[in-house]
C-alpha positions in Angstrom: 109.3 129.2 90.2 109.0 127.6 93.7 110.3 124.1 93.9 107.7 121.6 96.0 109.3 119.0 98.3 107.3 115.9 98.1 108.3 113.3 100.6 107.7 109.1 100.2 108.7 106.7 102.3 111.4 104.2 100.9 109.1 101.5 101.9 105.8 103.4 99.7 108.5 103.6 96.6 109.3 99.8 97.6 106.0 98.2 97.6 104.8 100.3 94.7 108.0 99.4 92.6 107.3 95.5 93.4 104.0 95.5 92.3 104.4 97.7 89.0 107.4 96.0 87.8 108.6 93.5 90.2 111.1 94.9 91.3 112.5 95.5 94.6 114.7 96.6 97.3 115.5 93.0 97.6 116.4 93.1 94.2 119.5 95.2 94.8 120.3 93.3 98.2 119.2 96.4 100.3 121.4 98.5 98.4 118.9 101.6 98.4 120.8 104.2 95.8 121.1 101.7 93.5 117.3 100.4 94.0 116.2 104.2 93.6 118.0 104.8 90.4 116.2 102.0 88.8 113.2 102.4 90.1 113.0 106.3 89.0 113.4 105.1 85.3 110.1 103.2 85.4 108.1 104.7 87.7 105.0 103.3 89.8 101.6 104.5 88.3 100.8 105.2 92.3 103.5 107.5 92.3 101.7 109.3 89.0 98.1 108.8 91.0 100.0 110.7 93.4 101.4 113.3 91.8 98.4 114.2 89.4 96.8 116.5 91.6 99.7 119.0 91.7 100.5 118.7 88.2 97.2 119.3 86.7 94.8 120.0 89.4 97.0 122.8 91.0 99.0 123.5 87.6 102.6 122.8 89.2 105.2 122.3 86.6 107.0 118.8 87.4 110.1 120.5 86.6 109.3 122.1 89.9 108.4 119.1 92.2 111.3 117.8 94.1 110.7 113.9 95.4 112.6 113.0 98.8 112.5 108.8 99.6 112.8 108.7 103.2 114.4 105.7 104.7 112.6 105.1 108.0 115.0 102.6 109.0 118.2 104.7 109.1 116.4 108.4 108.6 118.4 109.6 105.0 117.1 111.2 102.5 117.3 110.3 99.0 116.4 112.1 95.4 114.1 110.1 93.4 114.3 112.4 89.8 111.7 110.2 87.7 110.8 111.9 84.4 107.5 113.8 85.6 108.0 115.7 82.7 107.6 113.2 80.0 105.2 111.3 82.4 102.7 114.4 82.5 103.7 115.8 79.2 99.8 116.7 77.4 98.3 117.0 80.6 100.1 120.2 82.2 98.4 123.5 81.1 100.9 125.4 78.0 101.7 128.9 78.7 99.5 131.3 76.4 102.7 133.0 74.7 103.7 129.8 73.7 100.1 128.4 71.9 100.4 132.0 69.4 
């Protein structure tokens, strides 16, 4: 399948993170990897609102979707792997072989 490159700004993953779970990018001292891998364990339910319409509206397998966190300060890029899978799980559409 084709992979989707979805793109959030550290700050977007920052502010949603804060308010979801209270935790931050202060949290780590700035130190953004380690902020990110937290933060993809317990994702923001924005990043789900966000997501939803690709999973079920347009039937993209999260095992497809790849999620970049741009940080606009210094320009990297940065994998953020939540588990879309287990987050969507129920709610993406089954292939027909597998439902005989």
């Amino acid at each position: 399948m084709k992979t989707i490159q979805v793109k959030f700004t550290l700050e977007e993953i920052n502010e949603w993170s804060k308010k979801s779970t209270g935790i931050s990018l202060d949290t780590f001292k700035g130190n953004v990897e380690a902020f990110i891998r937290v933060s993809q364990q317990v994702p923001s339910f924005r990043l789900q609102r966000r997501l939803r319409p690709l999973i079920v509206d347009e039937a993209i397998n999260p095992e497809d979707i790849v999620i970049m966190v741009v940080d606009e300060s210094t320009g990297e890029e940065h994998y953020y792997n939540p588990p879309l899978d287990a987050i969507f799980a129920g709610l993406t559409p089954k292939p027909f072989l597998n439902s005989i």
